[in-house]
C-alpha positions as CSV (number, residue, x, y, z in Angstrom):
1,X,76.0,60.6,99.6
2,X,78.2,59.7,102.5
3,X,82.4,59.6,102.6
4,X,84.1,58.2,99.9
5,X,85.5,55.6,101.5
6,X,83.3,53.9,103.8
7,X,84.8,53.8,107.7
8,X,86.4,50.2,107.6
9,X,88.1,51.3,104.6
10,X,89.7,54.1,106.2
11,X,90.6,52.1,109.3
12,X,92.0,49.3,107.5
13,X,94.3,51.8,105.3
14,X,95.3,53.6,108.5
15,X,96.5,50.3,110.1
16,X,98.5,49.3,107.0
17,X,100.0,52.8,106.5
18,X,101.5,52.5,110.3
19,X,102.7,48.6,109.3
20,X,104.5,50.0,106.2
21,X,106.0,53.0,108.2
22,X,107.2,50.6,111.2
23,X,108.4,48.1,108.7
24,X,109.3,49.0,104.9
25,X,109.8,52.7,105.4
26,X,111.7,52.3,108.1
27,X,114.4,49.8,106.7
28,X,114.5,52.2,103.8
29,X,114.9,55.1,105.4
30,X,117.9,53.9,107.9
31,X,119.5,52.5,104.5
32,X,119.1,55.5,102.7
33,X,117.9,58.6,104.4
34,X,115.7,61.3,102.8
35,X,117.3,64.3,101.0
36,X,116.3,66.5,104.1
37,X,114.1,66.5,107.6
38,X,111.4,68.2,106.6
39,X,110.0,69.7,102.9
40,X,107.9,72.9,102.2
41,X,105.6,73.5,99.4
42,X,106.7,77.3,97.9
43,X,104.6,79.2,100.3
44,X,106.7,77.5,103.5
45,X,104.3,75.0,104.4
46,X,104.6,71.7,105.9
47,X,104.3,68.4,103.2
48,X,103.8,65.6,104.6
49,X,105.6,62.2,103.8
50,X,102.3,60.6,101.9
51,X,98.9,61.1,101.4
52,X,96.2,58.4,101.4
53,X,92.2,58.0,102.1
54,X,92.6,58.4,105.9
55,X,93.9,61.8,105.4
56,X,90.9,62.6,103.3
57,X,88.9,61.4,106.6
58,X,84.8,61.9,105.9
59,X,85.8,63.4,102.2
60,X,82.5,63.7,100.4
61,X,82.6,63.2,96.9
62,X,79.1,65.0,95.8
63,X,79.7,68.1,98.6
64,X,83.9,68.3,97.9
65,X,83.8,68.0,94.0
66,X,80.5,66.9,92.1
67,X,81.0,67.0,88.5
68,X,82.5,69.4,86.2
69,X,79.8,72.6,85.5
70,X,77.8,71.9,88.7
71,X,78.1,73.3,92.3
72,X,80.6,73.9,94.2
73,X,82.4,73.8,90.9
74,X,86.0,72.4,92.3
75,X,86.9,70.4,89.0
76,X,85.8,73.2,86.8
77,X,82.9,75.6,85.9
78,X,82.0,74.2,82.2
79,X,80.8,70.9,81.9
80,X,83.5,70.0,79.3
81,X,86.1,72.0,79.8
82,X,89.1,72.3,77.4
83,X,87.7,68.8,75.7
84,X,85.3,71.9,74.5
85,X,87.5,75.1,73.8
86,X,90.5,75.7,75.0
87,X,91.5,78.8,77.5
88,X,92.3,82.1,76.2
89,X,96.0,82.5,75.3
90,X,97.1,86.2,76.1
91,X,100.8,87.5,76.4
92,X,101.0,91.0,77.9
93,X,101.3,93.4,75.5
94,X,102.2,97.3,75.9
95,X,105.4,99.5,75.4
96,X,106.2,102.8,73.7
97,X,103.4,104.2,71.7
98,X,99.9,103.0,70.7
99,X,101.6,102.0,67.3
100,X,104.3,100.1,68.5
101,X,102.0,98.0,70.8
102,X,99.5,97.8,67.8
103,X,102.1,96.1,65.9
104,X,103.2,93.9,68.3
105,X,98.9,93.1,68.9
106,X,98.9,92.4,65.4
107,X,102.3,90.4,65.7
108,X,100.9,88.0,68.2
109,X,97.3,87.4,66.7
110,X,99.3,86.4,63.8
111,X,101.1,83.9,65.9
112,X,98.2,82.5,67.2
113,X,97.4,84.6,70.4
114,X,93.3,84.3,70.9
115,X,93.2,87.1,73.3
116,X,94.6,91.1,73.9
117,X,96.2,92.2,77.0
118,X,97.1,95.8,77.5
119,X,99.7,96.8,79.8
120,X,100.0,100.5,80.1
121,X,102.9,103.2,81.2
122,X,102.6,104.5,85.0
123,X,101.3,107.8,84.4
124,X,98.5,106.4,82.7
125,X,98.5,103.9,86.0
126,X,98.5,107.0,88.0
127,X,96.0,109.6,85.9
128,X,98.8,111.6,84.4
129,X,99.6,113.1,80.9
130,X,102.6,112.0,79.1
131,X,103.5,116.1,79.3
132,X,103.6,116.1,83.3
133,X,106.5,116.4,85.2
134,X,105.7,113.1,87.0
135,X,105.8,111.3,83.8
136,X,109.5,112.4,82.8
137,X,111.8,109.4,82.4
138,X,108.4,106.6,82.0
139,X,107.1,107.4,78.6
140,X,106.7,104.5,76.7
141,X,108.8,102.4,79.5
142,X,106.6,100.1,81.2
143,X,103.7,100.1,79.0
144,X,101.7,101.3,75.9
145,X,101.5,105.4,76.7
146,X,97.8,106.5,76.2
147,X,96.8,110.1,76.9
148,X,93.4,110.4,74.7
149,X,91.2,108.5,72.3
150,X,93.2,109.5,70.0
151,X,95.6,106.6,71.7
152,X,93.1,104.4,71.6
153,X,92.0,104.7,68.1
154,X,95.5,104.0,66.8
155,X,96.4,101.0,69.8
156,X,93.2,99.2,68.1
157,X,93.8,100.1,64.5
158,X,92.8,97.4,62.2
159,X,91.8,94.8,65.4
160,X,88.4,93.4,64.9
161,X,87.1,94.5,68.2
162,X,83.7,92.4,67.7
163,X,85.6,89.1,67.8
164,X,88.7,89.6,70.2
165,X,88.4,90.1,74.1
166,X,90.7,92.2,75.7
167,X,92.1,92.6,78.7
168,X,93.1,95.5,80.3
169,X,95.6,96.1,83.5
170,X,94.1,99.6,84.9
171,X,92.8,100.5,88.3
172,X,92.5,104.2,89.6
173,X,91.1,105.4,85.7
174,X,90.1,101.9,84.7
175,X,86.2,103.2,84.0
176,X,87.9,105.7,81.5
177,X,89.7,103.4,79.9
178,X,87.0,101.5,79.5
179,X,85.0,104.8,78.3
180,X,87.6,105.3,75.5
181,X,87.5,101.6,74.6
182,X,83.9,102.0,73.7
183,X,83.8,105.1,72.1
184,X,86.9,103.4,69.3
185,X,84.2,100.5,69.3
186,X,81.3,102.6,68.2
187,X,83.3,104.6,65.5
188,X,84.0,101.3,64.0
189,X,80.2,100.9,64.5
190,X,80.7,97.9,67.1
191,X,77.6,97.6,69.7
192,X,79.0,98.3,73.1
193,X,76.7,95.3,73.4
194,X,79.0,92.9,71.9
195,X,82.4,94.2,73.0
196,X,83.6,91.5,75.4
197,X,87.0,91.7,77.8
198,X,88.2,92.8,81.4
199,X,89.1,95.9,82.8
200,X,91.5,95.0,86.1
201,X,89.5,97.6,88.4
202,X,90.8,96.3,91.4
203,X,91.8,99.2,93.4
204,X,91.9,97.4,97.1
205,X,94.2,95.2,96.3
206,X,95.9,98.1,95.2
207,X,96.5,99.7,98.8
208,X,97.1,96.0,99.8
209,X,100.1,95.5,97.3
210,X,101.2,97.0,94.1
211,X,99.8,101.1,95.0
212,X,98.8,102.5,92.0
213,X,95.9,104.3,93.8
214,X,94.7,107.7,93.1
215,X,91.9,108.4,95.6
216,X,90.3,107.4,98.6
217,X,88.9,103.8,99.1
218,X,85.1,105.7,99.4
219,X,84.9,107.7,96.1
220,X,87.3,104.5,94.2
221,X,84.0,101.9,95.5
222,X,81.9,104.5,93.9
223,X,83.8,104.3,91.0
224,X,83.4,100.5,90.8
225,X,80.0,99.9,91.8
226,X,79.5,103.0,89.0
227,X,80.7,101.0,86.6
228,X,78.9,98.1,87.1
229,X,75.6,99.2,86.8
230,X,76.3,101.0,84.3
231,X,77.8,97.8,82.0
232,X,74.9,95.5,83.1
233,X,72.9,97.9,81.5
234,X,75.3,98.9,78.5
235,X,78.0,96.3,78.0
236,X,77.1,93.1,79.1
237,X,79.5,91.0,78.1
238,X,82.1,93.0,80.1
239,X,83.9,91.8,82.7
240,X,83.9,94.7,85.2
241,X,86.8,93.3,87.9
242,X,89.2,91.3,87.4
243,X,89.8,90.5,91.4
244,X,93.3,90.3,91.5
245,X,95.4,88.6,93.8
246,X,98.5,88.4,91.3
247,X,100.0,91.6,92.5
248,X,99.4,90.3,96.0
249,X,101.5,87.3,95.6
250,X,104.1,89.1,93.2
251,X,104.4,91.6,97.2
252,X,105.4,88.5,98.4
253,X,102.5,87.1,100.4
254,X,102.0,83.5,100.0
255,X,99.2,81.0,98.0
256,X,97.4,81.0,101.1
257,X,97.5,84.6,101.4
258,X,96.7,85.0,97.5
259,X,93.6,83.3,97.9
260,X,92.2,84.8,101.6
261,X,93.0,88.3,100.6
262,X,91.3,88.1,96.7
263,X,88.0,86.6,97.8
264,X,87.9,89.0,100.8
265,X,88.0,91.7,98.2
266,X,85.8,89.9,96.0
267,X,83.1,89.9,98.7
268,X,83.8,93.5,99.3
269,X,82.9,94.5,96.1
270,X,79.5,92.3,96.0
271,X,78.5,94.1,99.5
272,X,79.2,97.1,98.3
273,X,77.2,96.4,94.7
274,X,74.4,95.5,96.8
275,X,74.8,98.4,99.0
276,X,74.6,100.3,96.1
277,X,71.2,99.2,95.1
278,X,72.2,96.6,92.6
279,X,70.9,93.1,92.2
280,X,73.1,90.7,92.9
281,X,72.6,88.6,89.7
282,X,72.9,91.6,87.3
283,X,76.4,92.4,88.4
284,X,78.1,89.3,89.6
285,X,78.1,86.9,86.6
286,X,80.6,89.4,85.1
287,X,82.8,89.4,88.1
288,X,86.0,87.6,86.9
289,X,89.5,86.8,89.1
290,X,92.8,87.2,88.4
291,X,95.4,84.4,89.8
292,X,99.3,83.7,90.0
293,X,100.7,80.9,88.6
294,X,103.8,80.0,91.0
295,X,106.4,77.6,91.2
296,X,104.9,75.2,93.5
297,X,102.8,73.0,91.0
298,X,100.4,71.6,93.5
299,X,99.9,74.1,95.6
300,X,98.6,76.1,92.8
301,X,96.7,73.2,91.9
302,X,94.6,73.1,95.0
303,X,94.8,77.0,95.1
304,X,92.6,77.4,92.2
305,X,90.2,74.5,93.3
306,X,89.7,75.8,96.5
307,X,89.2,79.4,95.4
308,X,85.8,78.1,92.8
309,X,84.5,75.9,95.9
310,X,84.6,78.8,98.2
311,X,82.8,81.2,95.9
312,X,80.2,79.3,94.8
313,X,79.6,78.6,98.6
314,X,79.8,82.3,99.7
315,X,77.8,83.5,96.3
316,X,74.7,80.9,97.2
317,X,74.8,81.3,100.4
318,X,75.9,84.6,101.8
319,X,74.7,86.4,99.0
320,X,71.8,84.6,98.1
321,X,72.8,85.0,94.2
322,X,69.9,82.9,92.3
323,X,71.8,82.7,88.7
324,X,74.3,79.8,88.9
325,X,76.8,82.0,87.0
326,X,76.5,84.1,90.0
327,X,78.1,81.4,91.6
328,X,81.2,81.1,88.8
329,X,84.9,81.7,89.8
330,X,86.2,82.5,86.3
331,X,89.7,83.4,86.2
332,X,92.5,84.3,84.1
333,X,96.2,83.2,85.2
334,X,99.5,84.8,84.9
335,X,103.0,83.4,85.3
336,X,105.0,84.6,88.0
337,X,106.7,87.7,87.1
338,X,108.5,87.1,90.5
339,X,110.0,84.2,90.0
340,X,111.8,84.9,87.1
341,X,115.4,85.5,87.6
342,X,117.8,87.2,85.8
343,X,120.7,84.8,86.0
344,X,120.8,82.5,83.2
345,X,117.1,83.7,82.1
346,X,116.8,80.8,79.8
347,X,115.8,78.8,82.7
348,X,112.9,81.1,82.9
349,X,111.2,79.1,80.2
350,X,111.2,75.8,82.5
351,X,109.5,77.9,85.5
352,X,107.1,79.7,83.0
353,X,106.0,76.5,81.6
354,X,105.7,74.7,85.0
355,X,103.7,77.4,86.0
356,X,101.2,77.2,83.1
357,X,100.9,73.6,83.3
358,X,99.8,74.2,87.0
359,X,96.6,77.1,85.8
360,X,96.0,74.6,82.8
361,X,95.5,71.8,85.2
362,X,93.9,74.0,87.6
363,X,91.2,74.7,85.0
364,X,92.1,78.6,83.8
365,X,89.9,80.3,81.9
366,X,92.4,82.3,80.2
367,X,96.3,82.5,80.9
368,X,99.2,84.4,80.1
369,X,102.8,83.5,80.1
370,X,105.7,85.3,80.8
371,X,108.8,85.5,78.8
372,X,111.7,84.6,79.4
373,X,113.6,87.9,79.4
374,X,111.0,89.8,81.6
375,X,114.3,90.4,84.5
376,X,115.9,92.7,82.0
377,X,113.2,94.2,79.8
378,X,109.7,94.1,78.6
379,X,109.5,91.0,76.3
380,X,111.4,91.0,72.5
381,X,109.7,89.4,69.8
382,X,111.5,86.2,69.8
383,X,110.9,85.8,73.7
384,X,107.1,86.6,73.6
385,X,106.9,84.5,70.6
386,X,108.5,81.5,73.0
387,X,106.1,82.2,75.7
388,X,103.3,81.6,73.8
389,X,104.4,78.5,72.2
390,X,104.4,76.9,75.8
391,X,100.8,77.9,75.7
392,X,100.2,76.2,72.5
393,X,102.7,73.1,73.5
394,X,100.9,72.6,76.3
395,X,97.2,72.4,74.8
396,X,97.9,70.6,71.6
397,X,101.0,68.1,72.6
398,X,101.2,67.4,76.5
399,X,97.5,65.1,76.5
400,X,96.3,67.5,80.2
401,X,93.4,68.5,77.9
402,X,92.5,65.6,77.0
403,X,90.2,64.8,80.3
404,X,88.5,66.8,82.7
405,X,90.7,67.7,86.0
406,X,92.8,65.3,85.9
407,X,94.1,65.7,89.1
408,X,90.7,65.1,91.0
409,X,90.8,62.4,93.8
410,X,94.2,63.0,94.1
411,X,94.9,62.3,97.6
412,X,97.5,65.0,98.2
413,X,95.2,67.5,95.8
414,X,92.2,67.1,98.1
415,X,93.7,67.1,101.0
416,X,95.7,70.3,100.1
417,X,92.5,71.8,98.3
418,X,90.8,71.6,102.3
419,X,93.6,73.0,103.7
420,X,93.2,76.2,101.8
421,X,89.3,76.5,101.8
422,X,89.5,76.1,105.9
423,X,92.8,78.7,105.8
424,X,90.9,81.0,103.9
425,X,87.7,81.0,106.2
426,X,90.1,81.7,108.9
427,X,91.6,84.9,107.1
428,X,87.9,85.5,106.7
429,X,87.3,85.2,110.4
430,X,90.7,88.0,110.9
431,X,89.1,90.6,108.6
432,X,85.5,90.5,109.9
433,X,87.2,91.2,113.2
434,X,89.3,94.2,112.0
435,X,85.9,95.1,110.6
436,X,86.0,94.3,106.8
437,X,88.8,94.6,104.0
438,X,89.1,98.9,104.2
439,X,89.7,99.3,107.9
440,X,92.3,96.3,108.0
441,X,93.9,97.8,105.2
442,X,93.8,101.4,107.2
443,X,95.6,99.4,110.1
444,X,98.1,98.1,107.4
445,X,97.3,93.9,108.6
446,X,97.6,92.8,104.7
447,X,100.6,94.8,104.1
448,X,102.2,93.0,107.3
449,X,101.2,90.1,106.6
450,X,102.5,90.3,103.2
451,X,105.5,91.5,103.9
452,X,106.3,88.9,107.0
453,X,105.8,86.3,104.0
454,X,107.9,87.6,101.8
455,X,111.0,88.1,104.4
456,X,110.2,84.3,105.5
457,X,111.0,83.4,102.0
458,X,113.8,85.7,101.3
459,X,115.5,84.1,104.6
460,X,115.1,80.6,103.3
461,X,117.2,82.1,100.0
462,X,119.6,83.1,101.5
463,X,120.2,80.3,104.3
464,X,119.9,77.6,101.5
465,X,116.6,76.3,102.7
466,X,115.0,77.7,99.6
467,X,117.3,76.9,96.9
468,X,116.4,78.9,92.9
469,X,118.6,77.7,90.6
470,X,121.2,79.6,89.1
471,X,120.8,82.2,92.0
472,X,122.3,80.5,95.5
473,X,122.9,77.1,93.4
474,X,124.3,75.7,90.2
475,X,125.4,79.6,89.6
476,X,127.9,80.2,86.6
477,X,131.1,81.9,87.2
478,X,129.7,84.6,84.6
479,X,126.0,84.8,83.4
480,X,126.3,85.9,79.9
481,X,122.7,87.3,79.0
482,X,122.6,86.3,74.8
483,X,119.3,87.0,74.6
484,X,117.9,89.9,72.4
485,X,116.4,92.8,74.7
486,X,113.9,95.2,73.8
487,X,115.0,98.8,74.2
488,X,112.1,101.5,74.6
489,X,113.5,104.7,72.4
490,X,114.3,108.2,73.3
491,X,111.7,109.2,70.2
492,X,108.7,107.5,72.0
493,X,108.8,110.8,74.6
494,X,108.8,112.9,71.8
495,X,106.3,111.9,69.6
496,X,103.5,111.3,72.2
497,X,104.2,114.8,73.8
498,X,103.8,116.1,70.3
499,X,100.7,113.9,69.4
500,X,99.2,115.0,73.0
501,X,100.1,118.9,72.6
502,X,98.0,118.3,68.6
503,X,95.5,116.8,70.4
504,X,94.4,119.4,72.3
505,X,95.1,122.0,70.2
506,X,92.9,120.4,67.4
507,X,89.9,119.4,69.3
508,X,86.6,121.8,70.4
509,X,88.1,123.0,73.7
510,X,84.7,124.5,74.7
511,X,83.3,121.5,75.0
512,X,85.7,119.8,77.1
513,X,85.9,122.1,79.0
514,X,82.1,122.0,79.6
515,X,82.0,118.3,79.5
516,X,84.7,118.6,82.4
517,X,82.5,120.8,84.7
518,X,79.5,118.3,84.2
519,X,81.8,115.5,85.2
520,X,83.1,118.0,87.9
521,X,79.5,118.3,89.1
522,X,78.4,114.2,89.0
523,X,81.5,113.3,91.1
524,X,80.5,115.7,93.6
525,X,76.6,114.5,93.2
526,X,75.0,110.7,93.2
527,X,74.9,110.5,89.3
528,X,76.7,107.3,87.2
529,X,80.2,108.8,86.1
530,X,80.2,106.2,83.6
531,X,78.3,108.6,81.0
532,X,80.3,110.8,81.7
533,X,83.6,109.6,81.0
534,X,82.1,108.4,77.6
535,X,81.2,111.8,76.9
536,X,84.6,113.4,77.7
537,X,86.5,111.0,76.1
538,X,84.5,111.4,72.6
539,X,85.7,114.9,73.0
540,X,89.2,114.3,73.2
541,X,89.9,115.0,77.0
542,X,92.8,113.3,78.3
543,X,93.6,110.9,81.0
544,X,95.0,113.4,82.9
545,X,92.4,116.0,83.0
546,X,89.8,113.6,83.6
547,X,91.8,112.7,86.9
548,X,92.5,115.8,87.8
549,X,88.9,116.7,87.7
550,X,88.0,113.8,90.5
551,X,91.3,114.8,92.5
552,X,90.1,118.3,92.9
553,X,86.7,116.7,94.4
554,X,88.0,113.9,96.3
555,X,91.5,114.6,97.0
556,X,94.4,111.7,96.9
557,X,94.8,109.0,99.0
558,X,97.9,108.4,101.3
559,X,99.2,105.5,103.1
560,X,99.6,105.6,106.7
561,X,102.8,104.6,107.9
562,X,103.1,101.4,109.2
563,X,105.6,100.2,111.7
């Protein structure tokens, strides 16, 4: 099939467009002049006035979009979308101890929630104990505190783990998190077979943006390809990466950005599955993605079109991948912790829901929504509650469900969908010649270019060109905040030093220690670690000493300063 619009077509509407601009426009315009010279989608670029076919050019309809569940997959990898199911509806979940974030588990799967997602303190982030000195002052704070199984088994209390996913935000010790998730599954005599979710295990983006990195990008690959080969084999519903450009964009880089930078990773962990001996099409149907939602509502839009289109493309044929899910972008969306503000944080709600509307239009295969208090605190009840509500608002009362992609054969859509494939290619094009992902991130070019972004857009704040409401406009004299906060206690230190200190004491300390020197002995050999980890944390060793173990084989990574 040819362009969409045959050439006489596009001639015809490209001589009409410059009559209306010489004549209609133009009387308008000198009446009445636009609200400014020149508008910006969020991510500072150029929009023009109007779009029409002539923009579009040669736009193929068969090779651009195709249908719904076929290649390249731009209007959505299942045939019939959320006519069929809807997404997964998640709302990050994790503060104090495993039994307060069990409740509040509980609290949303009451309210509807179809999906878990576990955010967990830094020192588990990091590989520490909750009885380090490094973890003084963050018990508890920022997330669920989990030392041991002995965590685990109480965060999942009572959760039917054979028909829930969950999702859980972990890098650096992500394969024993995942270890300790399948060892509470298999004492409530769950299959590892059946357990379905996502562990983040994204550690490049890591020394890209957000830095919770333990050790070296080498042995941190070997983690990730370890892990899987090891699911393919043993938990195959798993998704083993969730390739994250949400903590890219929350550093400040633009959608653009977002996008290059996530797919570059997401081809650096095929090659390096591959390298490792894997087949292509037993790892990569599990590979998921994990996006930002941002303000701009289009731009997102054509963010998330473009990023399926390109990785069908680079999964046929770069990789060869035979299996069409091979060939699947699935992703799961978060709202824009960024953008909420703390100024009158009600209007967080209109961003948050904005910002779903754009990964529910964009085709999401699961999505999470912030709360509206998320500037001050991790989310109360009442404003997680709120959050997902929009969720549910959205899918059962706004009619986008109704019909596949909507959007599709949008001019301005397709035209802005183009623009980021052919931006990303040339990102691609930038990173080949630094020599791949891990040496541009040794010369620091994605933490540049991230941070040049965000000072672009910090400069449009301040000078007015950028204008967030209630923050440089339409301020009150005094922002009251009269919304309840949640407040992580002093006890939560307490108790899980105790529990962690009757942990070890209670367990066979032998055989950890054993265990240990066996896992001491694979990190410094070729062997899985995945068995490993499994192993240790049946016996009760901890986050902490697990890490430690790998840090004394592979030391710690540090960032070379960049100027």
């Amino acid at each position: 099939m040819g362009a969409l619009y045959e050439k006489k077509t596009v001639e015809e509407v490209c001589a009409r467009r410059k009559k209306w601009e010489e004549t209609t426009l133009k009387d308008t315009v000198c009446r009445a002049p636009e609200r400014r010279k020149s508008f910006i989608t969020c991510s500072s670029k150029p929009i023009e006035r109007l779009y029409a076919p002539d923009d579009l050019g040669d736009f193929d309809y068969l090779k651009k979009l195709n249908f719904p569940g076929e290649y390249p997959y731009t209007r959505g990898v299942h045939p019939t979308m959320y006519r069929g199911q809807f997404w997964t509806m998640r709302e990050f979940s994790g503060f104090g101890t495993a039994e307060d974030t069990n409740a509040r588990f509980k609290y949303l799967l009451s309210h509807g929630e179809t999906g878990l997602s576990t955010a967990f303190h830094l020192p588990t982030l990091y590989g520490y104990d909750s009885d380090h000195e490094f973890s003084r002052g963050e018990i508890g704070k920022c997330g669920v505190a989990i030392d041991s199984l002995k965590d685990m088994e109480i965060l999942f209390s009572g959760i039917p783990l054979d028909n829930v996913t969950t999702s859980m935000t972990i890098n650096a010790p992500a394969g024993i998190l995942l270890a300790m998730y399948i060892a509470v599954a298999m004492q409530e005599k769950v299959s590892p077979k059946v357990i379905s979710g996502t562990i983040q295990n994204d550690i490049l983006k890591e020394y890209m943006a957000q830095k919770s990195y333990i050790y070296p990008p080498k042995p941190s690959m070997r983690i990730i390809t370890d892990i899987m080969g090891y699911c393919a084999r043993e938990v195959p519903r798993w998704n083993t990466i969730s390739i994250s450009g949400y903590h890219i964009r929350e550093a400040g880089s633009t959608a653009l950005q977002e996008l290059a930078f996530t797919l570059a990773d997401g081809i650096e962990y095929v090659k390096a599955g591959v390298e490792a001996g894997l087949d292509v099409d037993a790892f990569a149907p599990r590979l998921s993605f994990f996006f930002n939602a941002h303000n701009d509502l289009f731009e997102e839009l054509a963010k998330y079109r473009a990023a399926r289109r390109i990785w069908a493309t680079v999964m046929r044929e770069r990789f060869k991948a035979r299996n069409p899910r091979s060939w699947w972008l699935r992703f799961h969306t978060q709202t824009a912790g960024c953008s909420l503000t703390a100024q009158q944080p009600e209007n967080n709600i209109v961003r948050v829901t904005i910002q779903a509307l754009a990964a529910v239009l964009g085709g999401t295969q699961s999505l999470h929504t912030n709360s509206m208090d998320e500037a001050w605190a991790l989310p109360s009840e009442k404003a997680v509650r709120i959050a997902l509500r929009t969720q549910q608002i959205i899918a059962q009362e706004s009619g986008v469900t109704n019909t596949i992609d909507p959007v599709g054969g949008s001019f301005f859509i397709e035209q802005l969908t183009n623009e980021m494939e052919e931006g990303a290619y040339r990102y691609f094009d930038k990173i080949d010649k630094l020599g791949g992902v891990i040496p541009a991130i040794e010369k620091g070019f994605f933490q540049q270019e991230i941070a040049n972004a965000a000072y672009r857009y910090q400069k449009e704040i301040e000078s007015k060109d950028r204008i967030i409401v209630g923050v440089n406009d339409y301020k009150m004299e005094k922002d009251e905040v009269k919304i309840p906060l949640l407040k992580v206690e002093k006890r939560v230190e307490t108790t899980q030093i105790r529990r962690l200190g009757s942990t070890r004491k209670n367990r066979d300390n032998k055989k950890v220690k054993a265990l240990l020197a066996g896992l001491k002995a694979a990190a410094e050999g070729q062997d899985n670690l995945m068995p490993h980890f499994l192993h240790c944390a049946q016996a009760y060793a901890t986050i902490g000493e697990i890490c430690d173990v790998l840090r004394s084989v592979w030391g710690e990574y540090e960032e070379p300063p960049i100027f």
